[in-house]
Backbone as numpy.savetxt, mean C-alpha at the origin, in Angstrom:
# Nx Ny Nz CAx CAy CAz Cx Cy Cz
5.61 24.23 -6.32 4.43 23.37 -6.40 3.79 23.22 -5.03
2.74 23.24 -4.91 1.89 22.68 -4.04 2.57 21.56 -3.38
2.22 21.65 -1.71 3.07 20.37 -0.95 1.83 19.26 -1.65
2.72 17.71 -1.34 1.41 16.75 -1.61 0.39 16.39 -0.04
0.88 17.51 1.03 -0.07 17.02 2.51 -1.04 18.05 2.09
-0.87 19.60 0.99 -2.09 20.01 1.05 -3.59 19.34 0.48
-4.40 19.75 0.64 -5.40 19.26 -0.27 -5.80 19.13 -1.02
-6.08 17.71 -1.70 -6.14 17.63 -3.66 -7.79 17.83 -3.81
-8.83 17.69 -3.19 -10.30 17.87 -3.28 -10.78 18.19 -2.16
-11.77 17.95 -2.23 -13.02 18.66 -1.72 -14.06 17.43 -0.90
-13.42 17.31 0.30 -14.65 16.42 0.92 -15.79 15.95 0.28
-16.42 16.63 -0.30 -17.99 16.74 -0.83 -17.17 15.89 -2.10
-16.33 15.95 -2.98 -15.84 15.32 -4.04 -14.94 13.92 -3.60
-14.69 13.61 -2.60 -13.95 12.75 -2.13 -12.59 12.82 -2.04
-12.34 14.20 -2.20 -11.10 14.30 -1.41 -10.71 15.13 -0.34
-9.55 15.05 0.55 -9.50 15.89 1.26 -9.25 16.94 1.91
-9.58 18.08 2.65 -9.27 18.90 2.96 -8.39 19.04 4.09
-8.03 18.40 4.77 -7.26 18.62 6.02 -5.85 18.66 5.36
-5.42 19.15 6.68 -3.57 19.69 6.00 -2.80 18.27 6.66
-2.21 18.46 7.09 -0.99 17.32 7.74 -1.49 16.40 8.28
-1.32 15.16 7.65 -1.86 13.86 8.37 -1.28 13.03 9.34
-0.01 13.91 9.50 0.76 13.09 10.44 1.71 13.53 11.33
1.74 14.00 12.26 2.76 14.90 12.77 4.08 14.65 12.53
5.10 15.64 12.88 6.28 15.26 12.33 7.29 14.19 14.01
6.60 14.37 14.32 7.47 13.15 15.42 7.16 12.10 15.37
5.57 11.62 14.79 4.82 10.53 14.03 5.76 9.88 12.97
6.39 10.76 12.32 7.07 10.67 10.73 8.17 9.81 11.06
8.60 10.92 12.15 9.88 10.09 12.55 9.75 8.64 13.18
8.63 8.24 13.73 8.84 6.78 14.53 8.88 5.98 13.08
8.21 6.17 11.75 8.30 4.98 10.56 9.86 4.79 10.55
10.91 5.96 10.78 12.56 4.82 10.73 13.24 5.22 11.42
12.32 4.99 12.87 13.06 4.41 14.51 13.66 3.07 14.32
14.53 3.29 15.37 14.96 1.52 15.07 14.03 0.72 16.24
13.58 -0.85 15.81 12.43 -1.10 16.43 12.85 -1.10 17.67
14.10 -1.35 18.40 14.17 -1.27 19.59 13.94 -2.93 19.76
13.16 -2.47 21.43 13.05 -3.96 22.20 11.85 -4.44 21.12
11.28 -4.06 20.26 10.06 -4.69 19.85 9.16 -4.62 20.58
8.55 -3.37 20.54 7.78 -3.26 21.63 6.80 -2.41 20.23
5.67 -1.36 20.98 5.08 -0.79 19.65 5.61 0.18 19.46
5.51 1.02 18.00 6.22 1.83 18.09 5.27 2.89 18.12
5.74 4.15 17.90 4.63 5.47 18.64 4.21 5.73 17.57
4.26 5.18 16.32 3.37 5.36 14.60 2.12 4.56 15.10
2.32 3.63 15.59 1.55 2.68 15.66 0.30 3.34 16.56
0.63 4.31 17.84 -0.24 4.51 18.25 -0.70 5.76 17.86
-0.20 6.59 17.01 -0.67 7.75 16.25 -1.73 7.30 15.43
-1.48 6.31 14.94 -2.36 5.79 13.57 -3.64 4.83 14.44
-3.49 4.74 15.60 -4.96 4.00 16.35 -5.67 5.19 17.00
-4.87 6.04 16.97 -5.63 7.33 17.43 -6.55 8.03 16.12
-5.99 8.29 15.16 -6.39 8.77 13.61 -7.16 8.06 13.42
-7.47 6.85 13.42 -8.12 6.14 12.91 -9.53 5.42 13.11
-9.45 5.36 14.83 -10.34 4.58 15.65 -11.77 5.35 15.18
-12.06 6.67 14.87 -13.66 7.35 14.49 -13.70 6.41 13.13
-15.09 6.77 13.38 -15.91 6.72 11.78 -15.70 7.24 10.69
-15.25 6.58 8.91 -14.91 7.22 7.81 -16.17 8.47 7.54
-15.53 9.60 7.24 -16.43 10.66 7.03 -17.19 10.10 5.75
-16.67 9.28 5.13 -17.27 9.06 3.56 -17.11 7.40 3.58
-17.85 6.67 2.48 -18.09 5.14 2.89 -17.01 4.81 1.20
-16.20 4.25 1.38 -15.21 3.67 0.63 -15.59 1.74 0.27
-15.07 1.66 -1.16 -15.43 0.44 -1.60 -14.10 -0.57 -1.81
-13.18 -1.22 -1.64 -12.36 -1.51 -1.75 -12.98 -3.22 -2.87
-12.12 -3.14 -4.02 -12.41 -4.15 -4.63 -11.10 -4.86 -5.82
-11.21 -6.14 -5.53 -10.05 -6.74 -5.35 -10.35 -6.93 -7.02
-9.50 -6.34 -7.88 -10.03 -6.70 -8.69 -9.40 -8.13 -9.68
-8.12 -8.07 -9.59 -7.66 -8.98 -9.27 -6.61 -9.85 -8.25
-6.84 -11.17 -8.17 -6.35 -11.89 -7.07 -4.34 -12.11 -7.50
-3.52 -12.23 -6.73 -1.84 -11.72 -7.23 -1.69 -13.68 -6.49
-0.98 -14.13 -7.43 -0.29 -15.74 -7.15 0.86 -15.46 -7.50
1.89 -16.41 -6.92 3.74 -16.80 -6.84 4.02 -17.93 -6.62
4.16 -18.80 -7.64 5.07 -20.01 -7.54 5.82 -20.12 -7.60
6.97 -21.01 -7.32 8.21 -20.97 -7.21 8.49 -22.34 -8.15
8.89 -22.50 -8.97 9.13 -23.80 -9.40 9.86 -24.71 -9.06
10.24 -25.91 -9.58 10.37 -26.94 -8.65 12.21 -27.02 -8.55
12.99 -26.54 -9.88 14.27 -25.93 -9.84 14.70 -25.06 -8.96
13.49 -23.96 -8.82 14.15 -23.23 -8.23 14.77 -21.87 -9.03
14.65 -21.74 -10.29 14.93 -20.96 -11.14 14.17 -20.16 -11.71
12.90 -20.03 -11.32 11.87 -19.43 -12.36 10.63 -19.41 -11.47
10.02 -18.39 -11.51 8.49 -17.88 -10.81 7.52 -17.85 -11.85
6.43 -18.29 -11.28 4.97 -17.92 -12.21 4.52 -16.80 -11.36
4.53 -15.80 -11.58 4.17 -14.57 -10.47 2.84 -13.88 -11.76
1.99 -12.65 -11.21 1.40 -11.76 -11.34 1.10 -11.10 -10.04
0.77 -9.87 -9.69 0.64 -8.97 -8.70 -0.87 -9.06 -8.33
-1.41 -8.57 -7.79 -2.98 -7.72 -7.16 -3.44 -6.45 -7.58
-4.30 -6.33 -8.27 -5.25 -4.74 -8.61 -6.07 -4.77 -7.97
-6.43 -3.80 -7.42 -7.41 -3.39 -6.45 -7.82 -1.69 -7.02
-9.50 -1.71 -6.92 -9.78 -0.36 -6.99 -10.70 -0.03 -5.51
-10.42 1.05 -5.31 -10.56 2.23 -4.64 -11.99 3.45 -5.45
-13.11 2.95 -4.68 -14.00 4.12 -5.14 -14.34 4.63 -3.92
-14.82 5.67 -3.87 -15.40 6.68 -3.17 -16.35 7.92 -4.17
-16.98 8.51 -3.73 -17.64 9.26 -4.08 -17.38 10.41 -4.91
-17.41 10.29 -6.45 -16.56 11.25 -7.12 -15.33 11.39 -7.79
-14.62 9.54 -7.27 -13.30 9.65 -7.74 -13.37 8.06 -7.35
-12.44 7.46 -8.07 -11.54 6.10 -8.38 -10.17 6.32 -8.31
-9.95 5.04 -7.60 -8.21 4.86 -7.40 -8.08 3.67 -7.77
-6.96 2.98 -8.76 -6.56 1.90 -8.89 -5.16 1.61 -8.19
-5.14 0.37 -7.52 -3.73 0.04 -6.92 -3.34 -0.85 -7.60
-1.91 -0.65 -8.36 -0.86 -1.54 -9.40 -1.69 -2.20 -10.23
-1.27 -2.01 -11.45 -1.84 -2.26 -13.08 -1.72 -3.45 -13.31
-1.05 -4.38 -12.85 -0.87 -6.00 -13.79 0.18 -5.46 -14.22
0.42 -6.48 -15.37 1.44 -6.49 -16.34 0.84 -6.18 -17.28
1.89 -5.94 -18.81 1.74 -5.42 -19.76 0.64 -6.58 -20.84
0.58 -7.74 -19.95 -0.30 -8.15 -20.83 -1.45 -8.72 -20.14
-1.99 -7.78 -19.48 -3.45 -8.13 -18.55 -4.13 -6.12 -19.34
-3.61 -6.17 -20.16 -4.62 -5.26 -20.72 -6.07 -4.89 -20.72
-6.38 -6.02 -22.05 -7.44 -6.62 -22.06 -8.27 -6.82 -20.75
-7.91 -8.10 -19.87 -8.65 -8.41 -18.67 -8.57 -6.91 -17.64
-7.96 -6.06 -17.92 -8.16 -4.76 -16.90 -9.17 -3.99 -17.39
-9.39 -4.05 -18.43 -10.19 -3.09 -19.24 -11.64 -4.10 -18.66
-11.54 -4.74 -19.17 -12.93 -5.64 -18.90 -13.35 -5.47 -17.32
-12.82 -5.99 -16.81 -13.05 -6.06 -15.34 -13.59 -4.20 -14.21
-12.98 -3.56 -15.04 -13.35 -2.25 -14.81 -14.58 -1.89 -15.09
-14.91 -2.34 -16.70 -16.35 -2.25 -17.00 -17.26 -3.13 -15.91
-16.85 -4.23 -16.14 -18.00 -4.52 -14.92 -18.21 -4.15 -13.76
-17.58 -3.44 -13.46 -17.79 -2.60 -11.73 -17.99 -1.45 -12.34
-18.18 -0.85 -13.85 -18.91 0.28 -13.78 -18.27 1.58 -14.24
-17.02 1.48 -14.21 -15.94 2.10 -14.55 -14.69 2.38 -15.73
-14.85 2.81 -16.51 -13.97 2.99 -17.91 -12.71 3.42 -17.73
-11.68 3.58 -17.98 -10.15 4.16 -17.54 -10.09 5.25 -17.40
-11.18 6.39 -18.37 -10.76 7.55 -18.05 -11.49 7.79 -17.18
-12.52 6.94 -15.97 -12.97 7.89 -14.76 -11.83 7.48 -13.89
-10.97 6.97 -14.00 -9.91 6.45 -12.85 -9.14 8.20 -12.48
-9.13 8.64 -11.33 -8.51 9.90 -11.03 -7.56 9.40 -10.41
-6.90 8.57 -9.89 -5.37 8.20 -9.45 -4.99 6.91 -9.80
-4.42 6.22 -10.51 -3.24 5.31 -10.70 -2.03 5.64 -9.31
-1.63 4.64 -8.39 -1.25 4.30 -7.84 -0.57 2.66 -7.53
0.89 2.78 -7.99 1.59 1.67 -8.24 2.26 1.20 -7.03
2.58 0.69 -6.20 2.97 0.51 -4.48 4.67 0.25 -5.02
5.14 -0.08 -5.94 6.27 -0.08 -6.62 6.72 -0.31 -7.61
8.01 -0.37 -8.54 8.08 -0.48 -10.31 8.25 -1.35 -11.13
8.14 -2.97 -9.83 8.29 -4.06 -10.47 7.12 -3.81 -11.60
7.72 -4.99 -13.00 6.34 -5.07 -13.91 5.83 -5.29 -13.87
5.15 -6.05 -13.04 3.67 -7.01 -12.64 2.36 -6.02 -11.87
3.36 -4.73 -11.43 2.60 -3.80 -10.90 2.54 -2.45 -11.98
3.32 -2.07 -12.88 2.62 -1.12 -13.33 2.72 -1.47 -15.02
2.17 -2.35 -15.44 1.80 -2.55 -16.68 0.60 -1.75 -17.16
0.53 -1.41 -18.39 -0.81 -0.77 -18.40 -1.22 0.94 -18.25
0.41 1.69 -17.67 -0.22 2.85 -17.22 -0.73 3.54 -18.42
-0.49 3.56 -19.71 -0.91 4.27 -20.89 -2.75 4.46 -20.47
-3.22 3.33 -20.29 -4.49 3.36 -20.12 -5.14 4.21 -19.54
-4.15 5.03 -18.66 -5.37 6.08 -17.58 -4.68 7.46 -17.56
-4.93 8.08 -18.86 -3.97 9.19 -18.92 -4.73 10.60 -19.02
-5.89 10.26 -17.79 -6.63 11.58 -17.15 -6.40 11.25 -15.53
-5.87 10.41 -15.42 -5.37 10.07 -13.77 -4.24 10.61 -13.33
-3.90 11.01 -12.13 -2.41 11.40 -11.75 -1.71 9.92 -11.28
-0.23 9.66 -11.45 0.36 8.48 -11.57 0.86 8.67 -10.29
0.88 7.89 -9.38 1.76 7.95 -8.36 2.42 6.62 -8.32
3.49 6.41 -8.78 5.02 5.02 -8.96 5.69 5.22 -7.91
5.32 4.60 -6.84 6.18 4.54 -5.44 6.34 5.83 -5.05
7.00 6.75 -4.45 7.06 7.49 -3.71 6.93 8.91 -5.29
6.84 8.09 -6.01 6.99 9.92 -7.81 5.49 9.84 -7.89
5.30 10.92 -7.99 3.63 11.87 -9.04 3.88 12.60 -9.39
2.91 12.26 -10.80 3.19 12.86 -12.10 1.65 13.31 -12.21
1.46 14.10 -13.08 0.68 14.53 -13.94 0.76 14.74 -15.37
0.92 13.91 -16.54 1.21 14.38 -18.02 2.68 14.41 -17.46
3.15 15.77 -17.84 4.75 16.16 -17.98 5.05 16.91 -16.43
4.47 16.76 -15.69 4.30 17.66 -14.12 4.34 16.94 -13.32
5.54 17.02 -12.85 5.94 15.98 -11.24 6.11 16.76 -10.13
5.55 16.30 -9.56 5.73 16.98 -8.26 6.93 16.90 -6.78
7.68 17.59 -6.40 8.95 17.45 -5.96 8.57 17.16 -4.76
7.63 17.74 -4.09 7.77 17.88 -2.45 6.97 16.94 -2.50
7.12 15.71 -2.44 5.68 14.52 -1.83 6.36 14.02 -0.99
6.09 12.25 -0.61 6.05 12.24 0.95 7.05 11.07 0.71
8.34 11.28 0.36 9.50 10.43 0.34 9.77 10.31 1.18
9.99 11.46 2.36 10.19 11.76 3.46 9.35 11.28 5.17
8.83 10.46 4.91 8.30 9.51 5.54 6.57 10.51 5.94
6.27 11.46 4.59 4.78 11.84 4.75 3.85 11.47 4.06
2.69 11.49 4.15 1.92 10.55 3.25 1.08 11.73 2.60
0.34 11.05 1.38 0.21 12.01 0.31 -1.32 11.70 0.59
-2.32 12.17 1.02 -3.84 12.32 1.07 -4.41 12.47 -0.65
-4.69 11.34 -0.49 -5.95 11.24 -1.76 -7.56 12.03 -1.36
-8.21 11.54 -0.19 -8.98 11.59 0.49 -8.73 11.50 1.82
-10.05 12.63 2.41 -9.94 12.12 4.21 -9.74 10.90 4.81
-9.70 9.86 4.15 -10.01 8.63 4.87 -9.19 7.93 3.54
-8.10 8.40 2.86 -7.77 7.21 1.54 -6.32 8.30 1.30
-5.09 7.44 2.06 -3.71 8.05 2.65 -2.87 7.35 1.84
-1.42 8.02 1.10 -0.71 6.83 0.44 0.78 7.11 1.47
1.01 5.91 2.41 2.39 6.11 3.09 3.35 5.29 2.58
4.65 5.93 2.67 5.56 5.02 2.73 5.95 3.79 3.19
6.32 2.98 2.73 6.24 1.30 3.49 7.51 0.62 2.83
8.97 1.33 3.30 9.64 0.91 2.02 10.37 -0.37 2.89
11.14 -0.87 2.17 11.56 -2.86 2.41 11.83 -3.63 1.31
10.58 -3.83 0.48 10.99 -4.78 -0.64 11.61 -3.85 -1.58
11.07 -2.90 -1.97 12.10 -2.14 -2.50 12.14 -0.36 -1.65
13.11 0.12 -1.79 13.17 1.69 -1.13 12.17 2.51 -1.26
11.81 2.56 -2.27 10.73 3.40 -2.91 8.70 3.07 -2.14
8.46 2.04 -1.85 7.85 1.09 -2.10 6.75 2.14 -0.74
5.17 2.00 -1.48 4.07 2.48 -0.95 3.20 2.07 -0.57
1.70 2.29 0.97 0.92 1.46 0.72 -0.31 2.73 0.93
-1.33 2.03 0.16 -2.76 2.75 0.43 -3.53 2.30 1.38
-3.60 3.13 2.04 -4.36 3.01 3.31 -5.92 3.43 3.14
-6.96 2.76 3.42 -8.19 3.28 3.06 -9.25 2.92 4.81
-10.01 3.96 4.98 -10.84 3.79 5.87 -12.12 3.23 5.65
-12.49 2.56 5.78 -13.97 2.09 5.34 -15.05 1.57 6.48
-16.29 2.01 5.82 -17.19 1.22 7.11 -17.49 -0.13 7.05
-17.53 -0.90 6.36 -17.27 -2.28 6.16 -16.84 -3.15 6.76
-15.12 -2.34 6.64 -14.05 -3.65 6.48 -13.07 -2.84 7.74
-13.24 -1.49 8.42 -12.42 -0.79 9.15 -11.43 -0.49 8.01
-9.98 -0.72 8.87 -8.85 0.43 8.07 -8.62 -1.20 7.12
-8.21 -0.67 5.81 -8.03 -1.37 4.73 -6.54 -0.84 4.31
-5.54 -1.72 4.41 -4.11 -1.46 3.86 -3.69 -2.75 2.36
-3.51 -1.42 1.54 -3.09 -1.91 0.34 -1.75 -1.81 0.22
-0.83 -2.92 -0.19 0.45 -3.07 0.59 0.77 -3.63 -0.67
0.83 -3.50 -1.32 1.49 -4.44 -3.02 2.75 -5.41 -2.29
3.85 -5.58 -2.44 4.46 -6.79 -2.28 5.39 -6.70 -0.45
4.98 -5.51 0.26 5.32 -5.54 1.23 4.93 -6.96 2.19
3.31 -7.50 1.83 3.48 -8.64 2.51 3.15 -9.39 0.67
4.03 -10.41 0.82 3.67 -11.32 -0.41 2.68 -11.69 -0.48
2.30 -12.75 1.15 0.48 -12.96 0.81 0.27 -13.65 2.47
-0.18 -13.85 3.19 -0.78 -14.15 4.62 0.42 -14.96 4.99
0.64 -15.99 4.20 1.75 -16.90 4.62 2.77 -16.87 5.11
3.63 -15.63 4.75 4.96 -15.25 5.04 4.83 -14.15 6.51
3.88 -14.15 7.03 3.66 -13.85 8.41 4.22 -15.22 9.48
3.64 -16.18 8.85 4.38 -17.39 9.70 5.95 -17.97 9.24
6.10 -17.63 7.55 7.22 -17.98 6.93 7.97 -16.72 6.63
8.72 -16.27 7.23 9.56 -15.16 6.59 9.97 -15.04 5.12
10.61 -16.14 5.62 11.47 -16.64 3.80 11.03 -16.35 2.77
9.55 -16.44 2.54 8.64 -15.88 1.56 8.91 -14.53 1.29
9.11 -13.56 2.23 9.43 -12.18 1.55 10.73 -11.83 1.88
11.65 -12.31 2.35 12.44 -12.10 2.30 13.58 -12.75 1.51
13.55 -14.27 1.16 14.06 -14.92 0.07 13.56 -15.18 -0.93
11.84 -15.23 -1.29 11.89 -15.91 -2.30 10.87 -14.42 -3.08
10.13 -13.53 -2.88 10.07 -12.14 -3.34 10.96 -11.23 -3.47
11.90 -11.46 -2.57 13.52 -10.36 -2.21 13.05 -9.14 -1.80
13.98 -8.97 -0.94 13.71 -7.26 -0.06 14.87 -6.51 -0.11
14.63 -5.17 -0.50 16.05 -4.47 -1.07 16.56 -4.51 0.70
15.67 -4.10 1.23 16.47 -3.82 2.84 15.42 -4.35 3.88
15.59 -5.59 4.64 14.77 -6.62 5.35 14.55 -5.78 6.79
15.44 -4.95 6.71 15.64 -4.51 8.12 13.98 -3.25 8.16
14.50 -2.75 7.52 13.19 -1.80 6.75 12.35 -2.25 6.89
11.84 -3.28 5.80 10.30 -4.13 5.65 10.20 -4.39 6.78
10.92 -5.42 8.34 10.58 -5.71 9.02 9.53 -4.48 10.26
9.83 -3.02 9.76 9.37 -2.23 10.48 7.70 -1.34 10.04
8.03 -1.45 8.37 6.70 -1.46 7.74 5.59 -2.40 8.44
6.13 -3.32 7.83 5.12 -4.54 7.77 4.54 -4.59 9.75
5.43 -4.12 10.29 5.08 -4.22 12.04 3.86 -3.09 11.80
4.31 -1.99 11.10 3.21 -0.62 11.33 1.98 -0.93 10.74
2.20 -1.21 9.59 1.06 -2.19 8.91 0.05 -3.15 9.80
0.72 -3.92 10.45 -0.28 -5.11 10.85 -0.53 -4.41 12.33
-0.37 -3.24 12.61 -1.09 -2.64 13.78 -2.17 -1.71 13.60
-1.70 -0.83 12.15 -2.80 0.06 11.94 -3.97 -0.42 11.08
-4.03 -1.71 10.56 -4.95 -2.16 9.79 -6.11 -3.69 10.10
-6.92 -3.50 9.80 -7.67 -4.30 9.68 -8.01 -5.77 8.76
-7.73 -5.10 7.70 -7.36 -6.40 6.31 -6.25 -5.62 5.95
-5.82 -6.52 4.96 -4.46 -6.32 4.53 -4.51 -7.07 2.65
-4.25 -6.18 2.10 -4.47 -6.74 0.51 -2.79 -6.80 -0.05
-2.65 -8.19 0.21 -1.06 -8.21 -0.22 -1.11 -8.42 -1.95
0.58 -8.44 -2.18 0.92 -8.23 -3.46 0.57 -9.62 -4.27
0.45 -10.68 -3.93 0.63 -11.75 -4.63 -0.35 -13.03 -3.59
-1.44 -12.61 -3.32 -2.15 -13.70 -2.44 -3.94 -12.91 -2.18
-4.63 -13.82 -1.72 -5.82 -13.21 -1.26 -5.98 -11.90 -0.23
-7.00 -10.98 0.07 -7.30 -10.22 1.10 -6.72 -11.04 2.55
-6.70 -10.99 3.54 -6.85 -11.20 4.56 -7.58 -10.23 5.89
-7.30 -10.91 6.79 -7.81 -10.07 7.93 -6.69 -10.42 8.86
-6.42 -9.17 9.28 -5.49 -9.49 10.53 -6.02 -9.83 11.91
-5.11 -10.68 12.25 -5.60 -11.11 13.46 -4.73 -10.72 15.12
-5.46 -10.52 15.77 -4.16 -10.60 17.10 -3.03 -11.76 17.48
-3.29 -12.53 17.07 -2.58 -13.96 16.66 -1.08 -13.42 15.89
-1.92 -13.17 14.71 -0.76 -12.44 13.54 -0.03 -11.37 14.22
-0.64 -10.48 14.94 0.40 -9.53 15.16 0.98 -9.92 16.41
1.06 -10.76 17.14 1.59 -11.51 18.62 2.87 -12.28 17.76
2.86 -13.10 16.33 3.30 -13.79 15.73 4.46 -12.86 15.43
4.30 -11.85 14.42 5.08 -10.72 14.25 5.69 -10.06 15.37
5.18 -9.78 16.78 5.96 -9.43 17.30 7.47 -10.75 17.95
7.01 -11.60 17.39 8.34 -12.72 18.05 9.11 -12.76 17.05
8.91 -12.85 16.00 9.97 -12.40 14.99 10.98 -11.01 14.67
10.21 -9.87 15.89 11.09 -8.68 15.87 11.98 -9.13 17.18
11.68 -10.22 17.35 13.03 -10.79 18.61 14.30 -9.93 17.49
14.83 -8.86 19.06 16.10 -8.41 18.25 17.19 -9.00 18.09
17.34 -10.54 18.30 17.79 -11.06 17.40 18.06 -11.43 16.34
16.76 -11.62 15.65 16.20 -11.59 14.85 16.20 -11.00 13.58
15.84 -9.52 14.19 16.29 -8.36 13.59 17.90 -8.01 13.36
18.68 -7.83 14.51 20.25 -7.82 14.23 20.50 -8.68 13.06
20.04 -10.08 12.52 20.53 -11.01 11.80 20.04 -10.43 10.62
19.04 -9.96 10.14 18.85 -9.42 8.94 19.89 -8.93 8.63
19.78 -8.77 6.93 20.99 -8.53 6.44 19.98 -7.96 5.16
């Protein structure tokens, strides 16, 4: 099969043509160990890639907003996730489906931005909790990408970017690895003139809050491996501009936020993860 760094379209169609998006010593800094907490050399690969102008103008739209309560026991969540679509010129991307019973409201909400299920050309789930891929029946002219697997119908593809490479949708619309809350676990990266770099991060950050509160994604969302997320979520809040978490509003990152994050990679800090 075709690697997933070659090219799935055609610039002119909104996808892209370039080969390797990331060098392979790039690849390797996503699981360096953070060290002193200092930046890591992803971080400055991806301000280099990134700092020009999107060749193509991308729409990022929230389509729906992701909430998490915790109840007052302590036993039970009111959760739903974040959908977000992804247009560009020629092609649609949806990020994580809802649940199995936001059907209805997915279908609807699509129409009003213009869009029916079968123009969706990628389904993209950031991981396999249910709140994120409910619904995939609905888009079965799209290729599925469920955390680090793509499918097509009965056609999966072996060589994608488990391996810390990212799978190019488009020149400017990247799906990398970001694993933590769970192993598998993906984010869409989109370039836009708008909003700059746009990272779609499904439950890697729960929602703005747990930048100041850990506990939030690490106790009360759960992280298969904290040590992990803690290195995502660092690459994340360097290479991006907003940030569309799994269970809370858009945000914008701030230098604040990432000064904040870097005191929490006190390797103390880090050693104590578990």
């Amino acid at each position: 099969m075709r690697s997933a760094l070659q090219k799935h379209e055609a610039d002119s169609g909104g996808v892209a043509t370039a080969t390797t998006a990331i060098s392979r010593d790039a690849r390797g800094a996503l699981s360096s160990d953070v060290g002193s907490c200092g930046r890591s050399p992803i971080v400055d690969f991806f301000a280099s890639v990134w700092e020009r102008q999107p060749k193509m103008d991308y729409d990022v739209h929230v389509i729906k907003e992701g909430y998490s309560l915790m109840s007052n026991d302590g036993r039970t969540m009111v959760a739903n996730g974040t959908s977000t679509l992804v247009r560009g010129t020629g092609f649609n991307v949806i990020v994580d489906t809802l649940s199995a019973w936001d059907k209805d409201f997915l279908i609807e909400s699509l129409s009003k931005l213009g869009v029916s299920c079968d123009e969706v050309n990628y389904v993209v789930c950031t991981h396999g909790h249910s709140d994120h891929i409910g619904n995939l029946n609905l888009f079965q002219r799209a290729t599925h990408i469920i955390g680090t697997s793509v499918s097509n119908g009965d056609v999966y593809q072996l060589d994608t970017f488990d391996k810390d490479e990212p799978y190019r949708i488009a020149t400017d619309v990247q799906i990398i690895p970001t694993p933590g809350h769970t192993l598998s676990d993906v984010s869409v990266i989109v370039k836009t003139a708008k909003l700059g770099t746009v990272a779609i991060t499904g439950d890697l950050f729960e929602k703005a809050e747990d930048i100041d509160d850990p506990r939030i994604w690490r106790e009360v969302a759960g992280s298969e491996d904290p040590k992990q997320q803690v290195k995502s979520r660092q690459m994340i809040l360097h290479i991006a501009d907003f940030v569309v978490p799994g269970h809370g509003p858009m945000f914008k990152v701030t230098d604040a936020m990432r000064e904040k994050h870097l005191e929490l990679l006190d390797c103390t800090v880090v050693d104590g993860l578990e």
